[in-house]
N, C-alpha and C positions, 0 to 999 in steps of 0.2 A: 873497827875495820877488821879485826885480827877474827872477834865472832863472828862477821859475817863471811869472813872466807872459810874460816873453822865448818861450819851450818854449810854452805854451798858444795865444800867438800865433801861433807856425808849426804849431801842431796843429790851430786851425781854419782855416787857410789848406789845410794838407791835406787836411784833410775834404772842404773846397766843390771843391779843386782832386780828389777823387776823384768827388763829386758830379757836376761839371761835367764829367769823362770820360764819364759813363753817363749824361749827359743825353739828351734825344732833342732838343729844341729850343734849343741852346744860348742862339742870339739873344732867344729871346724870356723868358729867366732878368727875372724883377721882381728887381731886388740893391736897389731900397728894402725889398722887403719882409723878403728877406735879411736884410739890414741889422735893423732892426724887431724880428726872431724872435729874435736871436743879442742885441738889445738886451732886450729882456723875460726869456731865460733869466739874464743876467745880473745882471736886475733880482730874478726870482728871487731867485738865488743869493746875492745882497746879504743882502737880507733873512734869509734861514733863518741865515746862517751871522754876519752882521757886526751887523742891528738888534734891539737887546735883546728889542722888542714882540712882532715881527714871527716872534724865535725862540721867544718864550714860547708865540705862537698855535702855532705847529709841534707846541711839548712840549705845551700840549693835548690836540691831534687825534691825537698819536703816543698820549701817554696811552691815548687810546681802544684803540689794536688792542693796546695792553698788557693794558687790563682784559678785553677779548673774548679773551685767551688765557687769562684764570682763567676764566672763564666758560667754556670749553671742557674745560677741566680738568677742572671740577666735573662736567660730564656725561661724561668719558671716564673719572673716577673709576669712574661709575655701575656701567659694563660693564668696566671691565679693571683696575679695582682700582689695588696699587700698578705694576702695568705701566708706568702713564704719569708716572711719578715716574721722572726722570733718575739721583735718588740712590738711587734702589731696588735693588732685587736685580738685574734685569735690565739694571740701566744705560740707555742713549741708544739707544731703539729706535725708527728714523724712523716705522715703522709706526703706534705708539702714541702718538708724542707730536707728531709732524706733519700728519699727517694726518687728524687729527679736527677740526682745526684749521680746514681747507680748507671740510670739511661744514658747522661752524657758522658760518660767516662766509657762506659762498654762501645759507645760510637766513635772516641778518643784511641783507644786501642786498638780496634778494626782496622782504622787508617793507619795507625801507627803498623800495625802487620802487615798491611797491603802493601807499603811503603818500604818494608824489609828493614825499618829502622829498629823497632823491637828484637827481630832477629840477630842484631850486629850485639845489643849491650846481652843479650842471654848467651849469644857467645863467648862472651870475655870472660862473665862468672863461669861456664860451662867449663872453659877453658884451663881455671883455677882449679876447680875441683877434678878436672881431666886429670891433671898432671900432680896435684898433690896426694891424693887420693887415689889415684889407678882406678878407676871408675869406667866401664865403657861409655863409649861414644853415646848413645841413645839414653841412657841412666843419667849422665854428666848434663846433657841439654833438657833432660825433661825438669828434674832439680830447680834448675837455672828456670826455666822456664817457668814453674809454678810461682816465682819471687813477682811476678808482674803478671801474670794467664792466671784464671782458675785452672780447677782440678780436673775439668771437662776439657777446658782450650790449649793447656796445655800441651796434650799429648798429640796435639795439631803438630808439634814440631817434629813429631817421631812419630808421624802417621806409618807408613812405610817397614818399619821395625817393628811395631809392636807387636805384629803376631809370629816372631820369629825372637821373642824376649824370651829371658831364661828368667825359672818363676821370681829368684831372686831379686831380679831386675825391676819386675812387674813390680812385686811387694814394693819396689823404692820407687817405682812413678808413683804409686799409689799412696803411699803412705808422706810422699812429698807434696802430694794434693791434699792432704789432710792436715799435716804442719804449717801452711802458709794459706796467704789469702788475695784474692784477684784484685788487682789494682782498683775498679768502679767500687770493689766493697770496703778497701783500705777507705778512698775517698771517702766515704760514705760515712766512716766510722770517727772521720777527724773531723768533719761537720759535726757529728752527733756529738763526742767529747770536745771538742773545741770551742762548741757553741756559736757567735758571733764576733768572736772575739778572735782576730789573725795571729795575735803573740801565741792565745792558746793553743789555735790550729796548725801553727807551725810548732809547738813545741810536741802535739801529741804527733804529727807528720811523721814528724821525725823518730818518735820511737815506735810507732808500727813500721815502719819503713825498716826501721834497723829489725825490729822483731821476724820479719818475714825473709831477709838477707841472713841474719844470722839462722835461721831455722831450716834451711834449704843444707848445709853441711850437717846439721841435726838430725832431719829426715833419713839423712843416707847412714849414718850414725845407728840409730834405731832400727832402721831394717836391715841393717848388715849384722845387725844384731839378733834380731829376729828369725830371721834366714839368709844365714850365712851364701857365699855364692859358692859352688862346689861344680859349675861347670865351663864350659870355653864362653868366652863374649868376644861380641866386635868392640875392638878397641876405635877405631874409627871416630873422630869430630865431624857430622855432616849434619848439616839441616836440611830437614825434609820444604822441599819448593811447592807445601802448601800454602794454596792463597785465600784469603776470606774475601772473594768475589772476583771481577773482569775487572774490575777499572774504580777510581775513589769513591765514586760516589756510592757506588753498590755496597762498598766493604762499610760505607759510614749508614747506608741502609740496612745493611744486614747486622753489623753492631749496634743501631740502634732497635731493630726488633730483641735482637738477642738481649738487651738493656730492660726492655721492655717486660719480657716474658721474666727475667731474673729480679724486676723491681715485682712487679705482681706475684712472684712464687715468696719473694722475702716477707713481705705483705701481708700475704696468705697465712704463709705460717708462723708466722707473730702473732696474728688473730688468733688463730685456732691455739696454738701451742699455751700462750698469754691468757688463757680461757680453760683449757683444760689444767691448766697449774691451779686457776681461780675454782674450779670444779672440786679439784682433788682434795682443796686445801680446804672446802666445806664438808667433803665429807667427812676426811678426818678430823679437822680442827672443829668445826662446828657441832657436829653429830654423835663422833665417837667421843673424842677428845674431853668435850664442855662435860658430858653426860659423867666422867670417869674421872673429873678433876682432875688430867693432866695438863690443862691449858696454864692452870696459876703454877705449878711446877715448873713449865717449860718457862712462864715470866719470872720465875725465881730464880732457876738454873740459870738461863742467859742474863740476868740482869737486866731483864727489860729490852732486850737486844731485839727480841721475838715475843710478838703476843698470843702466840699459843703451838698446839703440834702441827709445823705447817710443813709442806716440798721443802723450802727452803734451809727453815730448824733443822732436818733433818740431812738435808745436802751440804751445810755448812759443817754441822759438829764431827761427818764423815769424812768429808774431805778435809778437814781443818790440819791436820797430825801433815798433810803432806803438804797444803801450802807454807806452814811452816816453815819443814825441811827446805822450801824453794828461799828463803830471806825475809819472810812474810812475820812483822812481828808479833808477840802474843796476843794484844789487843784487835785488831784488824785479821786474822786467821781463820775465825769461824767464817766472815763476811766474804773472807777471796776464796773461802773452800767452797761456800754456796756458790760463786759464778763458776766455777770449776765443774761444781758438778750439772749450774743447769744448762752452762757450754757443753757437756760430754752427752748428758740426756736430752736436751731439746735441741739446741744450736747455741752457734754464739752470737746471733744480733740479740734475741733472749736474754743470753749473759752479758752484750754491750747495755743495752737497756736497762736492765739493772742497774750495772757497773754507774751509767752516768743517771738515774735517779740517784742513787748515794751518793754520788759526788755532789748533786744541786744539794743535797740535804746537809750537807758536809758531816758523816758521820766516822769516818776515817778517822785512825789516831796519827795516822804519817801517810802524809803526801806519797816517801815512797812507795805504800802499799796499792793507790791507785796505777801508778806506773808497773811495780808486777802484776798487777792483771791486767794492764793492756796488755805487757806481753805473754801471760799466759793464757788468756781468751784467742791470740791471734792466730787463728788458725779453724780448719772448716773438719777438725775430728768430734764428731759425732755420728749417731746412729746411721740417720737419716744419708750422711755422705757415701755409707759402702752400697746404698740403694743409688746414690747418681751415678757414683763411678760404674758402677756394674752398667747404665743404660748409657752412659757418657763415652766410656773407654769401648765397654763392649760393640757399641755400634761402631766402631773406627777400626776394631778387630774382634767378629764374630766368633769365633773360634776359641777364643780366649774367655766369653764368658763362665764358663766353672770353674776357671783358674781365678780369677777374678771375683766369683761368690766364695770360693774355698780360702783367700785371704784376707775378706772384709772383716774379719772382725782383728788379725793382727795388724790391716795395716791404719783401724781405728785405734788400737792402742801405739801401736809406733809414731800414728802424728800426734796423740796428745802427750808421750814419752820426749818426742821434739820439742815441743813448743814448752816444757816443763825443762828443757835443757836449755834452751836459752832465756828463762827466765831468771832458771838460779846461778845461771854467770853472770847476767849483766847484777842482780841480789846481792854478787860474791863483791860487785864493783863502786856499787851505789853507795 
């Protein structure tokens, strides 16, 4: 225990100490508020994992996207039969048994908008962060808001504000869209790790669930880090009285197109991304590699971990030095630096897919290592994000596109500086 607080403590000392390289404003860093952010994650963290109450309210709401995966079921029974049965003939086809998944949770939250019920609970957290934090109004609910909205739906709450945001602000809707992850894709990802099995899918519920809660105080953490705020804001709590449609039925229409188009783009670039990793890794591994005998090198050096110079060999032994720093132990380090790195360069269903072929394979030395990288995958910072937010955000506030291209690339290092913050607390706890 005493190591793993020892290791957590120098992991967020490296964080802020990478934060505070790519700051723009170094002097003008608030390290109360610092302070404050990294105490609330913690406080967090207590709670889900150490207070009985407080983990039972967790197994609740995880409950919930447990039940909404049979609910899913039963409709994707409708049209693909036993297809979507894992134990079936066809076996574990992401097609059919994740991706339906995406559709009915995006039509789940629609309603839940239209309803103004979503709006009341991203108040309550808004409201915490409001007041512990000194956070403006618009900053405090967009936060709040990414813990259950994508990085795009979001800023639906603070439609209205956003082109009158100071860039500081910006940087933290932005950068909180990239720390956390939209409720249909949470779903999505405890199907995928959970399997068939409800004990499993409520236990992993429940730590993406906590990861996304905790990462949301993180978010603001990192970009107040990054760019400091150094002008006036509205202080003001209000929610913007955008509606996702006239009446229910249209907002569970329009959440399910919107489901729709989000299941075929996750799809899409699985394909493609999954194919060009398989590309890259012949030319090097096969062409270069075989021809130059570094292939038996690289099987000597990993111990057989990796059978030659591939993406991954190489995303691993990079990234390995900082999953460490996160509570990650020697053996299992190369394995979470490679989801690290092909969450940061391709996405993270890429790196959940991974993540759960190794886990079927059971090549992990500690369980815990599987659970820090749920939490450190959980989140949408990579490349590909500063490209949606820019067409996501920007269309809801035109004006703000150069401001908005001129911060993609800190507010991609601030969400994966996030999500690497509440990895090596709950690391510090486990």
């Amino acid at each position: 225990m005493i190591e793993s607080v020892l290791r957590g403590i120098l992991g967020i000392v490296t964080l802020i100490a990478i934060s505070y390289a790519f700051s723009s404003n170094r002097k003008a860093i608030n390290w109360k508020l610092v302070g404050i952010g990294l105490a609330l994650q913690l406080v967090f963290a207590l709670g889900v994992l150490k207070v009985p109450f407080i983990a039972r309210g967790f197994d609740v709401v995880s409950s919930f996207f447990v039940v909404v995966l049979s609910f899913t079921k039963a409709g994707s029974q409708f049209l693909l039969g036993d297809l979507v049965n894992p134990g079936g003939s066809a076996g574990f086809v992401f097609l059919f048994q994740i991706l339906p998944t995406i559709i009915f949770f995006s039509a789940l939250t629609s309603l839940l908008f239209y309803l103004g019920i979503l709006q009341k609970i991203v108040f309550g957290f808004a409201w915490v962060m409001n007041k512990t934090m000194k956070l403006s109004g618009s900053e405090s609910l967009a936060a709040a808001g990414n813990i259950f909205l994508g990085q795009t739906e979001a800023p639906l709450l603070i439609k209205p504000y956003i082109a009158k945001m100071t860039r500081s602000e910006l940087l933290c809707l932005m950068v909180g869209g990239m720390a956390t992850i939209a409720g249909g894709v949470l779903a999505a990802y405890v199907g995928f790790l959970g399997g068939d099995d409800p004990v499993m899918q409520l236990y992993y519920a429940k730590h993406l669930l906590a990861a996304s809660v905790m990462s949301a105080p993180a978010a603001v953490v990192a970009a107040k880090i990054l760019l400091p705020e150094t002008e006036e804001f509205e202080k003001k709590l209000e929610l913007s009285k955008e509606k996702i449609g006239k009446n229910s039925l249209e907002a569970i229409a329009n959440g399910t197109v919107d489901g729709v188009k989000l299941a075929v783009n996750v799809g899409a670039m699985l394909l493609v991304f999954i194919a060009f990793i398989a590309m890259f890794n012949y030319l090097i591994k096969d062409l270069i590699a075989e021809s130059l005998g570094l292939n038996e090198w690289v099987r000597n050096f990993s111990n057989n971990k990796f059978d030659g110079l591939t993406l991954q060999f190489m995303l691993g032994y990079a990234c390995a030095p900082l999953s460490w720093l996160m509570g990650v132990c020697k053996e299992d380090m190369v394995l979470v630096g490679q989801l690290l790195g092909e969450k940061t360069i391709l996405n993270e269903f890429v790196a959940y897919t991974t993540l759960g072929g190794m886990k079927t394979a059971n090549i992990f030395h500690e369980q815990k290592s599987v659970v820090m990288a749920t939490y450190i995958l959980c989140g949408f910072a990579n490349f590909a994000s500063i490209g949606i937010q820019i067409g996501g955000i920007g269309a809801l506030a035109p004006d703000r596109r150069t401001d908005l291209s001129e911060l993609g690339i800190k507010a991609l290092i601030g969400g994966t500086v996030a999500s690497l913050f509440t990895a090596v607390i709950v690391g510090m706890l486990m």
